[in-house]
N, C-alpha and C positions, 0 to 999 in steps of 0.2 A: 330894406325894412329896418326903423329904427331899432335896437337891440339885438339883430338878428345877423352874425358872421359867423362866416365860417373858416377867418383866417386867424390863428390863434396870436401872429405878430399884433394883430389888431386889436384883439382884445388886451394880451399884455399893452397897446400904447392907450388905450382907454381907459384903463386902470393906473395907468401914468399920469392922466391926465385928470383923472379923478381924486386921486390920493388928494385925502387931506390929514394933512401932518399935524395939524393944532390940534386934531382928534385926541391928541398923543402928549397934550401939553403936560398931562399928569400923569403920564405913567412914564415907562422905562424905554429907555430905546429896545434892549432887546424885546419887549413887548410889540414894537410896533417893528421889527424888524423878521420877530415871530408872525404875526401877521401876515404878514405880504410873503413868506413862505410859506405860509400854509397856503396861500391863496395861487399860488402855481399848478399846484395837481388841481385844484379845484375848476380852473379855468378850463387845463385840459380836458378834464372829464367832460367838461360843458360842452368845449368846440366836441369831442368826438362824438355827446349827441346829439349837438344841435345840426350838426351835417349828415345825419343821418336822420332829422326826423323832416316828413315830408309833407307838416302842417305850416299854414301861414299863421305868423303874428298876427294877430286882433287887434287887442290894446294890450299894454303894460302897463300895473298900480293902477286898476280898472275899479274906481269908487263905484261903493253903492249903497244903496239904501230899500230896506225893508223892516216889515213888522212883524213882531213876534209878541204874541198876548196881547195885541195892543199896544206895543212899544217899538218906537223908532230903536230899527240897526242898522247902524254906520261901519262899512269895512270897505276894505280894496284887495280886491282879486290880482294875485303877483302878476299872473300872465293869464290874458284867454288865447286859444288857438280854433283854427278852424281847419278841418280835414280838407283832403280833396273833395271827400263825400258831400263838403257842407256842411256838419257837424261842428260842434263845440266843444273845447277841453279847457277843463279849467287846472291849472296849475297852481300851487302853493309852493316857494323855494322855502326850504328849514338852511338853516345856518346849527353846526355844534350838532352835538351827542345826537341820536335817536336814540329813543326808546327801543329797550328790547323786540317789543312788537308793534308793528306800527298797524291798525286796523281801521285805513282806507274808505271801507265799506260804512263804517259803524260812525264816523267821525264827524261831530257835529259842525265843526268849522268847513269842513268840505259839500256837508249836505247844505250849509246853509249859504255857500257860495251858488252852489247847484240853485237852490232854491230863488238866489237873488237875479238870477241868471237870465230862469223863466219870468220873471215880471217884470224886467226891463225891458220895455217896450221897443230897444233897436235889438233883440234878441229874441226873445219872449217864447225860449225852448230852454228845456233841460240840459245842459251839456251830457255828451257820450259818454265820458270820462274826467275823473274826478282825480288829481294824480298829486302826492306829496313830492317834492324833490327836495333828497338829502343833498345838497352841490359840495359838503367836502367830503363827503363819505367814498368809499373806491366803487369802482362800477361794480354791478352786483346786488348792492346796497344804497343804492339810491333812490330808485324809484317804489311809489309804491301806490298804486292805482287799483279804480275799482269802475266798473263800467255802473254808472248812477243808473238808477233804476226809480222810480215817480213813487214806487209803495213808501222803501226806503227813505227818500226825502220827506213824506208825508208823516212819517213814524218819527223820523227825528226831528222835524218843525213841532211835534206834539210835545217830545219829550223837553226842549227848550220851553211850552208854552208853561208846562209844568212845572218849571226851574222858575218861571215869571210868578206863577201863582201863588209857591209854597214863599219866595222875596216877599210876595204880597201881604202874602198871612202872617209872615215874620214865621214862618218855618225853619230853624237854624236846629236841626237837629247835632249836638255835637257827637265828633269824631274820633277822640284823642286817639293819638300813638307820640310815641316818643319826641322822631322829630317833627310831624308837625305842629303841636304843641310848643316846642321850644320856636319857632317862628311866629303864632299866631300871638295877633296882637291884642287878642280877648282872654288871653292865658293868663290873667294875674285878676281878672273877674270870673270866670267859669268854673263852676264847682266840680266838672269830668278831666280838667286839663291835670296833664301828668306832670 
């Protein structure tokens, strides 16, 4: 299966064969030399769970499209898998930091992968599970799934249509705090910016 070993010499020559150095033309060697150390433990966490999980590849960068209020959304699902059960999981890989708490459950890029899931008609189910992977984080802290549930995804397609309505009405209630403020690029017109 394409993306799918469980020999880790192979993935290190895959990552051999992918490196692209131009990526690098602006920054520092040890930046790009920081890189691809980091990307060692990251690999091996992967092979130790990829040979241990007992789902097959689907697709991988699995586009899709759906609507929300009325409006076209365009994403791609990092990986879907499929149980032995027959089942679905949809996977998101994170690159860098997590958040302190990651909540799985409650996350509208996950429900709405879920959601994109069920109406794609070579699919046209919920997936079981809905799973973030932290890939350079140490095992322990990586995973972070929630078994999707149909109430759940219909609660959060609401709360997105709602985000669509308040865009619509020109609803921009401001936020100020410090730093976001010093980012926001309406900070030198907003009469709340700090």
């Amino acid at each position: 299966k394409e993306g799918n070993t469980d020999d880790t010499a192979k993935l290190f020559s895959e990552l051999q064969t992918k490196w692209d150095p131009k990526k690098y033309l602006t920054s520092s060697v040890q930046k790009e030399q920081q890189d691809r150390k980091s990307l060692t433990p990251a690999l091996e966490s992967y092979q130790k769970w990829s040979s241990s999980n007992p789902n097959e590849i689907v697709a991988l960068e699995l586009p899709f499209t759906t609507y929300i209020g009325g409006f076209k959304v365009n994403g791609v699902i990092d990986r879907l898998e499929k149980t032995p059960e027959g089942e679905y999981v949809v996977i998101d890989y994170k690159t860098g930091g997590k958040k302190k708490k990651v909540d799985a459950r409650n996350s509208p890029q996950l429900n709405l992968y879920a959601l994109a899931l069920k109406e794609n008609p070579d699919y046209g189910k919920l997936p079981v599970k809905a799973i973030f992977f932290y890939v350079e984080k140490p095992e322990g802290e990586q995973l972070f799934e929630y078994e999707v549930e149909a109430e759940k995804v219909e609660e959060v397609k609401g709360i997105l249509e709602g985000y669509v309505t308040a865009i619509q009405e020109k609803e921009f209630d401001a936020t100020p705090e410090m730093f976001t403020c010093k980012w926001c690029q309406y900070s030198d017109i907003c009469e709340e910016a700090m």
